[in-house]
C-alpha positions as a printed NumPy array, in Angstrom:
array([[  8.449,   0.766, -37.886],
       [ 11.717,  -1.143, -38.147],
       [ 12.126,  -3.802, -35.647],
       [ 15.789,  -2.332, -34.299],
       [ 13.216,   0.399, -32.375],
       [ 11.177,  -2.143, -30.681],
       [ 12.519,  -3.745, -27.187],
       [ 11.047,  -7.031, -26.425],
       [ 10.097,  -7.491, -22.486],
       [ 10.511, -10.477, -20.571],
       [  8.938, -10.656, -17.333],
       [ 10.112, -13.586, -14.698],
       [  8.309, -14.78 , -12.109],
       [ 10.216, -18.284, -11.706],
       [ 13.273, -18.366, -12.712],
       [ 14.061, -22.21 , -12.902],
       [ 10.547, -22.52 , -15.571],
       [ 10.874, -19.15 , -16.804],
       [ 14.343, -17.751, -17.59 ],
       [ 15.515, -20.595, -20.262],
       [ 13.062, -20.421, -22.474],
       [ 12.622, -16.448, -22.578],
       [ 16.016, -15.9  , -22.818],
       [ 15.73 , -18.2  , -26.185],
       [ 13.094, -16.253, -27.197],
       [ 14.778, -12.932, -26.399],
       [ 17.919, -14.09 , -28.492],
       [ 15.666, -14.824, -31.735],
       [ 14.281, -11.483, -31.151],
       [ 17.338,  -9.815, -30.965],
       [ 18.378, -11.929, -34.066],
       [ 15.578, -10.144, -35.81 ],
       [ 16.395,  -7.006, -35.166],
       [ 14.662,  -6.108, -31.84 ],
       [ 16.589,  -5.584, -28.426],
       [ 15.376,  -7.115, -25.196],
       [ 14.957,  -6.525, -21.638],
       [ 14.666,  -9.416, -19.495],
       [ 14.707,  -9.671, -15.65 ],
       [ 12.494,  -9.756, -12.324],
       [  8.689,  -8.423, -12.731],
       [  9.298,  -5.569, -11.334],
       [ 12.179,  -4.521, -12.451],
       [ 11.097,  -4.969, -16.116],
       [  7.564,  -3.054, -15.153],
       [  9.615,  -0.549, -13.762],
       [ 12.353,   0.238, -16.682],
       [ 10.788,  -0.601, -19.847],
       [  9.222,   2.629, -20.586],
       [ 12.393,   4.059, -19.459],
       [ 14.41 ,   2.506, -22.69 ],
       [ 13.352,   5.367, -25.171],
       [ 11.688,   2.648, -27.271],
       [  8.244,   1.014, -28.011],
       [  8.161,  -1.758, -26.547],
       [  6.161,  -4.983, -26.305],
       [  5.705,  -6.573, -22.492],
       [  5.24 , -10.695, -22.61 ],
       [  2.935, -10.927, -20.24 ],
       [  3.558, -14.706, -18.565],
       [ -0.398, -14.986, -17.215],
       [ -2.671, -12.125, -17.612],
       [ -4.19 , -10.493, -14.282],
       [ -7.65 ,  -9.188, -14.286],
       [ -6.931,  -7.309, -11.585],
       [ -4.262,  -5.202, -13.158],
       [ -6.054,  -3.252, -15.464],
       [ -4.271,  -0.208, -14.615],
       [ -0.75 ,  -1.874, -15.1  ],
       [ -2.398,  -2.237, -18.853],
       [ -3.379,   0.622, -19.696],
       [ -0.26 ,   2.199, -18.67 ],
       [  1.704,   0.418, -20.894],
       [ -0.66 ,   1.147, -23.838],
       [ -0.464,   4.884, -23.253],
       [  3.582,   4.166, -22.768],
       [  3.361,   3.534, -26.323],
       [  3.627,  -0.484, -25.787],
       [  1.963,  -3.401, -27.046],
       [  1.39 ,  -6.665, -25.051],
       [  1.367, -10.182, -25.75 ],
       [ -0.043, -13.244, -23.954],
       [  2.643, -16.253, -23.467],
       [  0.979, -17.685, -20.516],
       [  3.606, -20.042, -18.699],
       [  1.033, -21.982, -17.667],
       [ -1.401, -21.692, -20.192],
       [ -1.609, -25.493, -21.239],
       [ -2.05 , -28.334, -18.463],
       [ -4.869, -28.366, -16.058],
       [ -7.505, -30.807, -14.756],
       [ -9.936, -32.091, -17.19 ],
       [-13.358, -31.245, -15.665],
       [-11.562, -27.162, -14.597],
       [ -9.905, -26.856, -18.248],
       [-12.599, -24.655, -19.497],
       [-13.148, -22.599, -16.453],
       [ -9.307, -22.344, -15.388],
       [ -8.089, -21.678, -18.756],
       [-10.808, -18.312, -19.081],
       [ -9.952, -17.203, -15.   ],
       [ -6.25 , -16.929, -16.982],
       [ -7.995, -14.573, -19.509],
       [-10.274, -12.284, -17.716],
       [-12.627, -10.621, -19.863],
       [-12.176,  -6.455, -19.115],
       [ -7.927,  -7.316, -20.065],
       [ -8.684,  -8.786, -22.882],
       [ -8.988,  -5.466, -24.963],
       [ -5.561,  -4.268, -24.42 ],
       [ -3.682,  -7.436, -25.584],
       [ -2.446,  -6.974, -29.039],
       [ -1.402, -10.727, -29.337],
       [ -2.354, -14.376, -27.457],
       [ -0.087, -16.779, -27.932],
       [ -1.593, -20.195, -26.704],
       [ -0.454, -23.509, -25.896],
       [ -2.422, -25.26 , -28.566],
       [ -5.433, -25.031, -30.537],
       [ -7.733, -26.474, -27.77 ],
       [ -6.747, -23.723, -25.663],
       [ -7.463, -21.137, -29.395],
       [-10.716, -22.831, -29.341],
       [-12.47 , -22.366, -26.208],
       [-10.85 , -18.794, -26.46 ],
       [-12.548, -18.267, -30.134],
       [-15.714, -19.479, -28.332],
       [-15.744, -17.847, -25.34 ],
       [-14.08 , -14.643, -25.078],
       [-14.662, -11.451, -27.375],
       [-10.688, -11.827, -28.489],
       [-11.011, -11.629, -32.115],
       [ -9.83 , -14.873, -33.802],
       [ -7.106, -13.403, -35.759],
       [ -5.197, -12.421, -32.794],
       [ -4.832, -15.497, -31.085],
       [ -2.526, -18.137, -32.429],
       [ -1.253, -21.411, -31.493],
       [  1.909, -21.16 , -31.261],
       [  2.859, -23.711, -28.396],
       [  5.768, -22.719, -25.854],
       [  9.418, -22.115, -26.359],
       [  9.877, -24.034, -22.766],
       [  9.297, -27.533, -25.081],
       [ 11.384, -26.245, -27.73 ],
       [ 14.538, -26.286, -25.623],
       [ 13.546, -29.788, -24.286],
       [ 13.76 , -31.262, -27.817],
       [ 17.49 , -32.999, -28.556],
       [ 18.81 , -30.373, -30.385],
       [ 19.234, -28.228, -27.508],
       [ 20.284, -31.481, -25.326],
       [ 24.436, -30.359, -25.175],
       [ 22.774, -26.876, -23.037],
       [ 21.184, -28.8  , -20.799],
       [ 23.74 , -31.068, -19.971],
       [ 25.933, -28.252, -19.935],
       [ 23.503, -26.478, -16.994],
       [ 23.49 , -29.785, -15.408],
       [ 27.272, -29.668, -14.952],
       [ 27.052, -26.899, -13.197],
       [ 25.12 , -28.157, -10.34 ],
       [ 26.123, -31.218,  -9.701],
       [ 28.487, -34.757, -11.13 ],
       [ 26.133, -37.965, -11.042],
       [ 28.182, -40.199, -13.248],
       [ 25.707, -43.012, -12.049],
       [ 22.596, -43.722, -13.33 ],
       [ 19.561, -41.892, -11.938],
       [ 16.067, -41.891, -11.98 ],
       [ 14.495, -38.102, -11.712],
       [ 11.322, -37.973,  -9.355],
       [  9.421, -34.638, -10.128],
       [  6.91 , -33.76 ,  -7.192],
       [  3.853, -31.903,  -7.993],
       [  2.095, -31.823,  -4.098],
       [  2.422, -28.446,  -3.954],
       [ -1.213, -28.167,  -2.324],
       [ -0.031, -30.229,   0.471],
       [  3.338, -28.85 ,   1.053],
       [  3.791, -25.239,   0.866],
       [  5.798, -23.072,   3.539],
       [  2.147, -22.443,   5.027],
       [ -0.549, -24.295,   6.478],
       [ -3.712, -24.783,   4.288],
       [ -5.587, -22.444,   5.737],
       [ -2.812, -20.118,   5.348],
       [ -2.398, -21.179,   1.894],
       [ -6.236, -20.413,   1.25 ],
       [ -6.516, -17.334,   2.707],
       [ -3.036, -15.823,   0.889],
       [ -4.562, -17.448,  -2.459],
       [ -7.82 , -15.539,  -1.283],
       [ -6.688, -12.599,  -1.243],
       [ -4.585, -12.591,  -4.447],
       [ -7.37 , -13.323,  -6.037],
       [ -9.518, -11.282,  -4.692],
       [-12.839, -12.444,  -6.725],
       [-14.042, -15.23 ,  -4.722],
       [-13.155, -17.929,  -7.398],
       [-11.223, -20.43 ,  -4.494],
       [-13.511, -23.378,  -4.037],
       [-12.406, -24.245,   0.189],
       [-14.143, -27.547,  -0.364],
       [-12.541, -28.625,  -3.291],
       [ -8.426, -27.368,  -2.115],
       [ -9.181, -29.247,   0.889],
       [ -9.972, -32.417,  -1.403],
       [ -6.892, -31.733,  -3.185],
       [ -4.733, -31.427,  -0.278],
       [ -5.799, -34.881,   1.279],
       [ -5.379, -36.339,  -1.853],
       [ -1.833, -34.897,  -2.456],
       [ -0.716, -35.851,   0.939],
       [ -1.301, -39.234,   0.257],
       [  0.534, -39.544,  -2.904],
       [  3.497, -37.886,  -0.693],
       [  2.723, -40.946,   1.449],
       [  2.75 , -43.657,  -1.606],
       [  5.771, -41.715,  -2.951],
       [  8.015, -42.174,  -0.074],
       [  7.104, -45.667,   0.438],
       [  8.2  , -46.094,  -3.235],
       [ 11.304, -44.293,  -2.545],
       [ 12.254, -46.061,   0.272],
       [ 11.817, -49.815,  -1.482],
       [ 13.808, -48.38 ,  -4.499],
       [ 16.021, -47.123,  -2.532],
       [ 16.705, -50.594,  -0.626],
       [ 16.75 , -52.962,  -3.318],
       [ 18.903, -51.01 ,  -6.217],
       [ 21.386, -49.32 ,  -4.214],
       [ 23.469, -48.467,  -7.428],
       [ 20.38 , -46.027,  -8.897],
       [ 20.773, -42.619,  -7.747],
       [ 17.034, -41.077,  -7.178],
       [ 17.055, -37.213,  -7.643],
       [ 13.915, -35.702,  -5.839],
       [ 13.002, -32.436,  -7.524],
       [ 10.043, -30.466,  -5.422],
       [  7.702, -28.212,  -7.472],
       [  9.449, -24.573,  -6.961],
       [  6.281, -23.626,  -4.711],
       [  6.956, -26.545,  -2.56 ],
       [  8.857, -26.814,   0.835],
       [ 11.88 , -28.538,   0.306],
       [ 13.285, -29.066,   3.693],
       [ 10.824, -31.297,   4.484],
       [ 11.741, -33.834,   1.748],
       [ 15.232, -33.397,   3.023],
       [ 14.042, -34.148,   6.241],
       [ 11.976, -37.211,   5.011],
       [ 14.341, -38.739,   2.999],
       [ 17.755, -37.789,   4.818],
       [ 18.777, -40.965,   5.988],
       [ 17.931, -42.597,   2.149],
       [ 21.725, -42.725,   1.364],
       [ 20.956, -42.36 ,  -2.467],
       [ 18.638, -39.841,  -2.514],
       [ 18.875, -36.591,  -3.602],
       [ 16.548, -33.702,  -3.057],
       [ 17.216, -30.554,  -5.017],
       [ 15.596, -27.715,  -6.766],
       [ 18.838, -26.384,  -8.391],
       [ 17.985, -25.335, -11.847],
       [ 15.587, -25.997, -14.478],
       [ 13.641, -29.418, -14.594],
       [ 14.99 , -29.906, -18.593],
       [ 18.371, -29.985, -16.93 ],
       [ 17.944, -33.016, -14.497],
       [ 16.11 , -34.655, -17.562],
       [ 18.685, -34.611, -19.949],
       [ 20.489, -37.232, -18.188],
       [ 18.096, -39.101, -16.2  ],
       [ 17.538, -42.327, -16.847],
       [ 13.701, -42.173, -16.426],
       [ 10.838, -39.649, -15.154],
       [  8.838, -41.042, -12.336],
       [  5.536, -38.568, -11.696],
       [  2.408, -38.638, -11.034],
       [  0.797, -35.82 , -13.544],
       [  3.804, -33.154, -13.897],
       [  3.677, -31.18 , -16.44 ],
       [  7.789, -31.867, -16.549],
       [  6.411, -35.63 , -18.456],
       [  5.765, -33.493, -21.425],
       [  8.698, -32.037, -20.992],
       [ 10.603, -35.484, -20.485],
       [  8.42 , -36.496, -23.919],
       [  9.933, -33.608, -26.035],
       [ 13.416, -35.094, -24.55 ],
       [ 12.845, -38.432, -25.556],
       [ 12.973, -40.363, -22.127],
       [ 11.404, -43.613, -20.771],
       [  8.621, -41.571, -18.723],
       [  6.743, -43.726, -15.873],
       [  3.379, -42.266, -14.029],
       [  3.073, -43.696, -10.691],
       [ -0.718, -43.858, -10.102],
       [ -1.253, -45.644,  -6.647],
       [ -4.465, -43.697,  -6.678],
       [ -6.044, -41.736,  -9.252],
       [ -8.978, -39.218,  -8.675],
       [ -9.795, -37.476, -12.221],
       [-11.431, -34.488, -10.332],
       [ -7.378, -33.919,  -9.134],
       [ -5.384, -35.265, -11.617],
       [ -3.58 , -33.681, -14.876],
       [ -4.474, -36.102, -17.551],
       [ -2.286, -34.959, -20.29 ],
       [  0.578, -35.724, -18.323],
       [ -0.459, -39.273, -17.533],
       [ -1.741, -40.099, -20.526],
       [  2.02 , -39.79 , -22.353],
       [  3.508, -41.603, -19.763],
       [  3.484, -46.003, -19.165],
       [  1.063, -46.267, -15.976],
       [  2.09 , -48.138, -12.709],
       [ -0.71 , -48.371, -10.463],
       [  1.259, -50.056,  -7.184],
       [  4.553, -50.491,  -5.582],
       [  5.28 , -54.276,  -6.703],
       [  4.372, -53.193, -10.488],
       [  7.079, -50.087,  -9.932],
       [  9.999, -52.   ,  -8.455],
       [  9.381, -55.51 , -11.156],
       [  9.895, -52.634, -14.074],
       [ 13.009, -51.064, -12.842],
       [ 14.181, -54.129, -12.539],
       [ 12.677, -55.812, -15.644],
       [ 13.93 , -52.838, -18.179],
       [ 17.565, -52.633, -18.423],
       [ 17.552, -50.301, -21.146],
       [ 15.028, -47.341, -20.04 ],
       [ 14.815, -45.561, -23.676],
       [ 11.529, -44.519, -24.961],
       [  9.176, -46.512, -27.428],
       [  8.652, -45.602, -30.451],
       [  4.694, -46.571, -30.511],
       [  4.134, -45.002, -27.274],
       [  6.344, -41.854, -28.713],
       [  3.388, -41.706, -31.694],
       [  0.581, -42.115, -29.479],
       [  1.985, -39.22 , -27.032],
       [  2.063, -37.14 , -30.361],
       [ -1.438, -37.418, -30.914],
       [ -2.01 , -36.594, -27.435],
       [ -0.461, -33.774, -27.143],
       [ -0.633, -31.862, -30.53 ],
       [ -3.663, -30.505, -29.682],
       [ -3.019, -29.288, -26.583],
       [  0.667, -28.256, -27.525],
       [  1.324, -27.133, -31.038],
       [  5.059, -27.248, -31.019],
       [  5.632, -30.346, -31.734],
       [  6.787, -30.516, -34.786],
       [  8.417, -27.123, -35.553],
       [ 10.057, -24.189, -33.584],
       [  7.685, -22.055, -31.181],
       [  9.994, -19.357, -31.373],
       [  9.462, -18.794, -35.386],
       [  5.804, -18.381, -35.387],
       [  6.241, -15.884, -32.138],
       [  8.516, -13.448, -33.916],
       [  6.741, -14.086, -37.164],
       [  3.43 , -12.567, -35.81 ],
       [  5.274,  -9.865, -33.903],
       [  5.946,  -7.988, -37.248],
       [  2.01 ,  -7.723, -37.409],
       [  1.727,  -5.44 , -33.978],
       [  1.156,  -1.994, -34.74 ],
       [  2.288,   0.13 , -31.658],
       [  2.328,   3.539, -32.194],
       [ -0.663,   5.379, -32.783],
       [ -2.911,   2.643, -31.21 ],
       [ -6.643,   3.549, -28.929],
       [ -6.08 ,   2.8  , -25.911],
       [ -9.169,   1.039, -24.723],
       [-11.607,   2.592, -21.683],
       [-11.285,   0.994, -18.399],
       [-13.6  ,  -0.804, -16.473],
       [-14.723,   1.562, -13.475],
       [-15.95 ,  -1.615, -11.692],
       [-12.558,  -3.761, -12.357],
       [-10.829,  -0.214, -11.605],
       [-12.599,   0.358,  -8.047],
       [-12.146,  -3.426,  -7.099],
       [ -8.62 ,  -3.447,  -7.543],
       [ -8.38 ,  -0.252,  -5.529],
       [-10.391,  -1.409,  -2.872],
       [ -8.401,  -4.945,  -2.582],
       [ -4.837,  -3.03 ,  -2.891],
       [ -5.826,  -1.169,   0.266],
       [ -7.149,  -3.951,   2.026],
       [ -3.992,  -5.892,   1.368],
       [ -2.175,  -2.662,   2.951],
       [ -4.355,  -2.061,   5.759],
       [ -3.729,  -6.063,   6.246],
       [ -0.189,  -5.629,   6.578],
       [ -0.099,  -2.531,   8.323],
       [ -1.958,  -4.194,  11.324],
       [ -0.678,  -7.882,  10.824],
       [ -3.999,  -9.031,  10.52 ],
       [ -2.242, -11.328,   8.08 ],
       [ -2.182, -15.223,   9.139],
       [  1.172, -15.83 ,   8.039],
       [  4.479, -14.817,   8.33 ],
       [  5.96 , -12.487,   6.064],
       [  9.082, -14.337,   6.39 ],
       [  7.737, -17.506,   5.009],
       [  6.578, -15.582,   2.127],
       [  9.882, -14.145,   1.529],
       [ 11.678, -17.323,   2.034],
       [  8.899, -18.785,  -1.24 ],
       [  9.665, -16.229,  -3.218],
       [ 13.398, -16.311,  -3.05 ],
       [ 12.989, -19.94 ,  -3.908],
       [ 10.869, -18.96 ,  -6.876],
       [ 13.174, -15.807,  -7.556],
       [ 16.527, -16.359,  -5.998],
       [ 18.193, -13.407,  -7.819],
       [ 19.464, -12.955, -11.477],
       [ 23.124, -11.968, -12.908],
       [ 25.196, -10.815, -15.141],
       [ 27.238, -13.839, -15.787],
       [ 24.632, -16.303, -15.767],
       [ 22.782, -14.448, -18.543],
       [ 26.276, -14.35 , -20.679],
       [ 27.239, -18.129, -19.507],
       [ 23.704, -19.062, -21.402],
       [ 23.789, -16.453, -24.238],
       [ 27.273, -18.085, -25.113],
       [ 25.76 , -22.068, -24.483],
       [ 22.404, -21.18 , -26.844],
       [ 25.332, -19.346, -29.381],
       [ 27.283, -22.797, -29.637],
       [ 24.107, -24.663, -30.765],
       [ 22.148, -21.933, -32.985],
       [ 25.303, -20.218, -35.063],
       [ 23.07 , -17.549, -36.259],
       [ 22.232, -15.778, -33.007],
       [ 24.313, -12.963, -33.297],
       [ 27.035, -11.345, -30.708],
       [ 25.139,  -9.274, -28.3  ],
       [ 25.85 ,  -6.448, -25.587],
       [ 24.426,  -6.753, -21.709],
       [ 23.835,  -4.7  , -20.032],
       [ 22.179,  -3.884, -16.37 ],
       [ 19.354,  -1.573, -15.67 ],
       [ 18.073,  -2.261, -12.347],
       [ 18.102,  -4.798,  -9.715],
       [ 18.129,  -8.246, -11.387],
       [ 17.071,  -6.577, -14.942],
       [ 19.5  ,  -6.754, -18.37 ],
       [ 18.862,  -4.626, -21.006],
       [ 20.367,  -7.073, -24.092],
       [ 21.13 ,  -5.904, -27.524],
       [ 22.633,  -6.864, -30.606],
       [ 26.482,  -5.593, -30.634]])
């Protein structure tokens, strides 16, 4: 089957993680000689079979309880692929069990191809799972190839966009989502609950983890507010994790007269230019690594039952406020070091292949393997099947009465933050950027078909 007759599907859930680093992907596809449809879950779900093509659906975090979403697509004539977006990162002692809740065994069967992170995450896999070894492949994540400095002039271009610091900043990435959400916790709980609907959601533990965040917010904003005091010239950007609740960092930090809080655009864009990465154990440090910034964890406290070590462990350590404030002003020259730039490579090769070559080229290179047409399509699993069922009408009946315990509006007003819409002109404003840099992505043709959905082909 030639690879013109194949559309490539690109499902986004958030579009400030997710839509860069597809669209990339999309483009080398197209560059290949596939066509691409990228756009909102739903609207992808909804139109891809509708193309007149086989397709393949990039599935960004497979759903156990979805099985009949699967199987559709397999008797569509598709194929599917596994290029979890957050397939890579998690605490230590939950690696094992988080990373195989991602991969629920009865969905295995009906993915054709699993792209992982690294080849710890091909390992426990290979070990634990029935996925036959030849289909999974560590291919690491297109997100970290557009951090690396070749792709640096399109995400100071983005940047632009948004806002013009011509002062020096420092870029604060939050990751205390568990104890700032639009809900309360037991809100939070019972939504995550019933999502995932298997009784996986240790209480105990998430109400651990939210004590624990909300004391880091505590250390962070007494951080902020010395930093903010004694080098009045630094500009502090405040980025909340997209399932966060902004407003309230506003509100904490309005009258801070250098302090900005935002969640405009993609986290590579604010660290192109920064001047260093404060975190705590955001995934963005590997990100910041790939960029080749001075990247500082800010470990007041430091619980490895919570914690993201990977993160961390790239990043020079600063265990209290005094430490924090003598090394902004101690370094004048925030650059990264080149011995703690080699031992951050052996940190996170294993856990991230792409290091040292293009995630994109092994992707589309294994693509040419998938056979589509004329492929079983697997039996389902009556117990999965009834399950989902079942919780599909609970979650109805749920709504139907409000027995819900939050507010549909503060759902809506999270997702919008997570999804706030996707057009036209964006997609051709970064189609032409991602052109400038890579001269061999051909011209291409966009067009819409459906709300927030592009069909994208090569002209």
């Amino acid at each position: 089957m030639k690879n013109k007759e194949i559309l490539c599907c690109f499902p986004i859930e958030t579009i400030s993680r997710d839509l860069d680093p597809r669209l990339h992907l999309g483009l080398q596809c197209i560059k290949e000689g596939y066509a691409c449809l990228i756009g909102s879950k739903g609207g992808v779900a909804k139109t891809m079979a509708e193309q007149n093509m086989p397709f393949i659906y990039f599935d960004k975090g497979l759903n156990s309880f979805a099985e009949t979403f699967y199987r559709n697509i397999k008797i569509s004539k598709g194929a599917i692929v596994s290029l979890d977006e957050e397939g890579g990162v998690f605490n230590e002692k939950n690696y094992k069990s988080e990373l195989l809740h991602r991969n629920g065994e009865n969905i295995l069967k009906y993915v054709d191809l699993f792209f992982t992170w690294g080849e710890k995450q091909k390992k426990i896999l290979i070990e634990n799972t029935s996925i036959p070894e030849a289909k999974i492949i560590a291919s690491g994540h297109p997100r970290f190839d557009l951090c690396k400095p070749k792709f640096k002039e399109f995400r100071s271009a983005l940047l632009n966009n948004h806002i013009n610091i011509k002062s020096k900043y420092i870029l604060i990435n939050s990751t205390f989502t568990a104890a700032n959400t639009f809900l309360s916790f037991d809100e939070e709980i019972q939504l995550r609950i019933d999502e995932r609907g298997d009784g996986s959601i240790n209480v105990k533990y998430e109400r651990q983890l939210y004590n624990y965040r909300k004391l880091l917010i505590n250390y962070f904003y007494e951080a902020i507010k010395e930093i903010n005091k004694r080098y009045p010239e630094l500009t502090i950007i405040f980025r909340p994790h997209p399932g966060e609740n902004a407003e309230f960092y506003k509100g904490l930090f309005q009258k801070f007269k250098n302090v900005v809080v935002t969640g405009d655009g993609s986290a590579q864009e604010w660290i192109s230019e920064s001047s260093m990465v404060l975190h705590h154990d955001c995934t963005t440090a590997i990100e910041a690594f790939f960029s080749e910034k001075f990247i500082v964890s800010y470990c007041p406290i430091k619980d490895d039952d919570f914690v993201q070590a990977l993160p961390i462990e790239i990043s020079s350590v600063i265990d209290n406020q005094d430490q924090l404030l003598k090394l902004i002003n101690d370094v004048k020259d925030f650059s990264s070091e080149e011995e703690q730039n080699k031992i951050a490579r052996d940190y996170i090769r294993p856990i991230i292949a792409n290091v040292d070559f293009e995630s994109s080229e092994i992707i589309i290179k294994a693509l040419k393997d998938i056979i589509i047409e004329g492929s079983e399509v697997p039996k389902i699993n009556i117990s999965i099947f009834f399950k989902e069922i079942i919780r599909k009408f609970i979650k109805i009946i749920k709504k139907d009465l409000n027995f819900s315990l939050f507010s549909s509006n503060e759902l809506k007003t999270r997702q919008k933050l997570k999804f706030p819409g996707l057009n036209k002109k964006e997609i051709e404003m970064k189609v032409s950027l991602l052109r400038k840099i890579d001269k061999s992505l051909p011209e291409v043709k966009i067009k819409q078909v459906y709300k927030d959905t592009y069909l994208i082909s090569c002209l």
